[in-house]
C-alpha positions as CSV (number, residue, x, y, z in Angstrom):
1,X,6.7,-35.0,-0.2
2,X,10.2,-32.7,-0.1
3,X,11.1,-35.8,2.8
4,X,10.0,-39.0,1.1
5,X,11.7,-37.2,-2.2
6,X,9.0,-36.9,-4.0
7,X,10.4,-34.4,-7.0
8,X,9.2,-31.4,-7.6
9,X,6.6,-31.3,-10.2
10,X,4.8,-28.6,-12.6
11,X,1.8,-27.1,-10.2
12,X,4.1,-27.6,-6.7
13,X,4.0,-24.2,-7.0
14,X,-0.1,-24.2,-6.3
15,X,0.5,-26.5,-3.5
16,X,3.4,-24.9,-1.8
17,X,1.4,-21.6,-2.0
18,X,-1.8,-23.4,-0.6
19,X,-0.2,-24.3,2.6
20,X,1.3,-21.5,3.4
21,X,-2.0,-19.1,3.3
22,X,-3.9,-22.3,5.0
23,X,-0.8,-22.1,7.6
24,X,-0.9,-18.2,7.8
25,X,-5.2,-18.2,8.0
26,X,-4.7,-20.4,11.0
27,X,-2.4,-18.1,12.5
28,X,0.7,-21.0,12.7
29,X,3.0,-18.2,11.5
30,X,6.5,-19.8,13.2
31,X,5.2,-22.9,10.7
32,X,5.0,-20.6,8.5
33,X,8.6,-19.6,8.8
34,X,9.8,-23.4,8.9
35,X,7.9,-23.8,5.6
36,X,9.2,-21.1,3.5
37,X,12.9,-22.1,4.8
38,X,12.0,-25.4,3.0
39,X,10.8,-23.8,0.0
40,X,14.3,-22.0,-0.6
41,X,15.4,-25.2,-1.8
42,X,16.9,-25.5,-5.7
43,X,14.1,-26.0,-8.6
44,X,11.4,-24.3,-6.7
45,X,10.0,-21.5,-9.0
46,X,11.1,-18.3,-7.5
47,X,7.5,-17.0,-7.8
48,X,6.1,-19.1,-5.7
49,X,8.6,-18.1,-2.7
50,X,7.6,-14.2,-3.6
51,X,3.8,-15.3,-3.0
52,X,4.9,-17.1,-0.4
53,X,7.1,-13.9,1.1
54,X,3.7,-12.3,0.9
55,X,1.6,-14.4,2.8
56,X,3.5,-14.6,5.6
57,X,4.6,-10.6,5.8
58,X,0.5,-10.1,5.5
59,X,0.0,-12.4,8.4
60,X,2.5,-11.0,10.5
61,X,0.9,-7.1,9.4
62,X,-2.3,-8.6,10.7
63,X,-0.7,-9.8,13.7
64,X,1.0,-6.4,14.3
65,X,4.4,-7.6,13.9
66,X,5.2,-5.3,10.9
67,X,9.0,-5.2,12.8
68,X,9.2,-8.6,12.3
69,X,7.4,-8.6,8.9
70,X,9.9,-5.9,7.5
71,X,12.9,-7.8,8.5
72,X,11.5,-10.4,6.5
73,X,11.0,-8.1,3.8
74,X,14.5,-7.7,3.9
75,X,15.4,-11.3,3.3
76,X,13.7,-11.1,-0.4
77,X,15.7,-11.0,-3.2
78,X,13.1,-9.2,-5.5
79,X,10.1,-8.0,-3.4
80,X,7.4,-6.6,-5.6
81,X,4.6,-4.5,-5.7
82,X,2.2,-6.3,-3.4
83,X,4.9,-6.8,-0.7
84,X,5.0,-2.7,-1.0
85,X,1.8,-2.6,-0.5
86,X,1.1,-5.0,2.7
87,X,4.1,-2.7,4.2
88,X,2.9,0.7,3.8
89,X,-0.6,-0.2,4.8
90,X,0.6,-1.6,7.8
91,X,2.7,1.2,8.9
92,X,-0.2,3.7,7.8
93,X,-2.4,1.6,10.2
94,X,-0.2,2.1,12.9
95,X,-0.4,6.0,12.1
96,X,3.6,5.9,11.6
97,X,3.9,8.4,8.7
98,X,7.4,8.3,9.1
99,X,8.2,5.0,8.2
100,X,5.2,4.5,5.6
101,X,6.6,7.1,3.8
102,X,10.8,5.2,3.8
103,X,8.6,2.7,2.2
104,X,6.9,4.2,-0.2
105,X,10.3,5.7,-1.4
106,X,12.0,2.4,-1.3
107,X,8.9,1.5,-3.2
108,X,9.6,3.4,-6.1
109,X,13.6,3.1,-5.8
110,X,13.1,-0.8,-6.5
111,X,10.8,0.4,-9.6
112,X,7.2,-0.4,-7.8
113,X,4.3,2.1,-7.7
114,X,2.0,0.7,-4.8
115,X,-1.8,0.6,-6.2
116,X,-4.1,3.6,-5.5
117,X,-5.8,2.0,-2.5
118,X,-2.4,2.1,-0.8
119,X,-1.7,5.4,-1.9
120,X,-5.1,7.0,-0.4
121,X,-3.8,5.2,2.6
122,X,-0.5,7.6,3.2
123,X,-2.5,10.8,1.6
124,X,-5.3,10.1,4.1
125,X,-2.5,10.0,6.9
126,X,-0.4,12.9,5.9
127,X,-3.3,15.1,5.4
128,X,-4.9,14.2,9.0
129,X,-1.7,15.3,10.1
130,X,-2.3,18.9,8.1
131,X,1.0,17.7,5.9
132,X,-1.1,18.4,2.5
133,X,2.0,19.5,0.8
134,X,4.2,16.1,1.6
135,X,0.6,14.4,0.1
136,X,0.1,16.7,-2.8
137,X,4.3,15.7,-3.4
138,X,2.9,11.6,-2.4
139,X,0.6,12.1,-5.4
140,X,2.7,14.0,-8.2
141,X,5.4,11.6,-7.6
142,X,2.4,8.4,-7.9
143,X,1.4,10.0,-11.3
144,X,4.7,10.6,-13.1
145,X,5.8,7.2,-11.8
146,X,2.6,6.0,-14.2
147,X,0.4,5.4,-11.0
148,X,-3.3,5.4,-11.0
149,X,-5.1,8.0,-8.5
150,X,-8.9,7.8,-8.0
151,X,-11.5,10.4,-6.6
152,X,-11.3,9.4,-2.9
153,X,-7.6,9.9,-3.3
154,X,-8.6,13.6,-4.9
155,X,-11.1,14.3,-2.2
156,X,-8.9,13.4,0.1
157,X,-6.8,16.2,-0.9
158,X,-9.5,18.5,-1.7
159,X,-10.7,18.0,1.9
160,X,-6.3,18.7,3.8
161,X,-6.5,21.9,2.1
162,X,-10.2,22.8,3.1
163,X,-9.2,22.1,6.6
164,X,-6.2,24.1,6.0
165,X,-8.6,27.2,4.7
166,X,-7.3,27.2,1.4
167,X,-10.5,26.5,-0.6
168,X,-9.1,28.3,-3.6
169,X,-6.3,25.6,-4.3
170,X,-8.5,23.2,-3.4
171,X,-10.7,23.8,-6.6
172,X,-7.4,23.3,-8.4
173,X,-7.5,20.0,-7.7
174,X,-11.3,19.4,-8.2
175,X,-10.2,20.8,-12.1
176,X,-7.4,18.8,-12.2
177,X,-9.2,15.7,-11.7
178,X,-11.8,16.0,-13.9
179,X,-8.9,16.5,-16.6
180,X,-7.7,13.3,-15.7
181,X,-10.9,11.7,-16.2
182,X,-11.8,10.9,-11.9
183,X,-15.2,12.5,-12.2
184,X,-16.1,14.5,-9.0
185,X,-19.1,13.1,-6.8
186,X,-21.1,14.2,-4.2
187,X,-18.4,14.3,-1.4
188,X,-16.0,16.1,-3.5
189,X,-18.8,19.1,-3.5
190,X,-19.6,18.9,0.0
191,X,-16.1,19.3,1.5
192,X,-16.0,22.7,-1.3
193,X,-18.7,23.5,-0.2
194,X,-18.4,23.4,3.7
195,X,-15.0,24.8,2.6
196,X,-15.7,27.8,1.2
197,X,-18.2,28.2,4.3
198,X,-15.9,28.3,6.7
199,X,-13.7,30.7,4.8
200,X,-16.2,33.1,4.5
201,X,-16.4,33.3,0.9
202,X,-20.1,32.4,0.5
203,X,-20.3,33.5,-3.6
């Protein structure tokens, strides 16, 4: 179209943000590349290139190229939330804490709070790791940033601090979520449970 100049027309936007998912799906990720250099041209709407942004850094994730994919990241003038959020994933599902948690940071320094499936990501990780205060810090800094946090996120938690035989502080959290309104289930009780156990403190 761009070659025969065709102008660009309201809905292009759909189209150019078609291809590129159908090139990414297909795994054609250097046509990938070609193709969003082609959309950088004047009049396209600046959206569509973000979207576009984020196909290609998800295919390249996927691919495990996250080197690659945070260069790319690099490149975009406004990245937002959802290009947060393919990052951090990836690099929690390389187990790098290190750098998941650089991105999270630069996360909230460009005003973006990732969504609560990508934050039970990096709590998961750090508490694996026995880091439960760096998650407890992960999820007061999610909430006063006006992030959402949901029970697995809590249990989560709950369950770094059991491990770490501190049942006691782990009940804190168990109140503090049903203040927020994340009722407790049945894992939530099981990992107290097993926690107290294992501390002795059968009553």
């Amino acid at each position: 179209m761009m070659e025969s100049g065709v102008e660009a027309l309201e809905g292009d936007d759909y189209t150019f943000g078609i291809l590129m998912k159908g090139l990414c799906l297909t795994n054609r990720i250097d046509e990938g590349f070609k193709h969003l250099a082609a959309m950088k041209s004047p009049g396209l709407i600046p959206n569509t290139v973000v979207y576009s942004y984020n196909t290609l850094l998800h295919a390249l994730c996927k691919n495990g190229k996250v080197g690659r994919a945070r260069s790319l990241m690099n490149e975009m003038l406004e990245p937002n939330k959802v290009t947060f959020n393919i990052l951090i994933s990836a690099y929690c599902h390389e187990g790098n804490v290190v750098q998941a948690l650089v991105m999270l940071e630069k996360s909230f320094g460009n005003g973006c709070v990732p969504d609560v499936i990508t934050v039970t990501k990096v709590i998961v990780i750090l508490c694996n790791e026995s880091h439960v205060t760096e998650a407890v810090e992960v999820l007061e800094r999610v909430k006063s940033s006006g992030g959402s946090v949901d029970v697995v996120a809590y249990n989560t938690l709950i369950k770094g601090f059991c491990k770490k035989r501190k049942a006691k502080i782990a009940v804190g959290y168990l109140k503090e979520m049903e203040r927020k309104g994340s009722l407790p289930n049945v894992e939530t009780y099981n990992v107290l449970i097993s926690g107290f156990c294992e501390s002795g403190m059968l009553d």
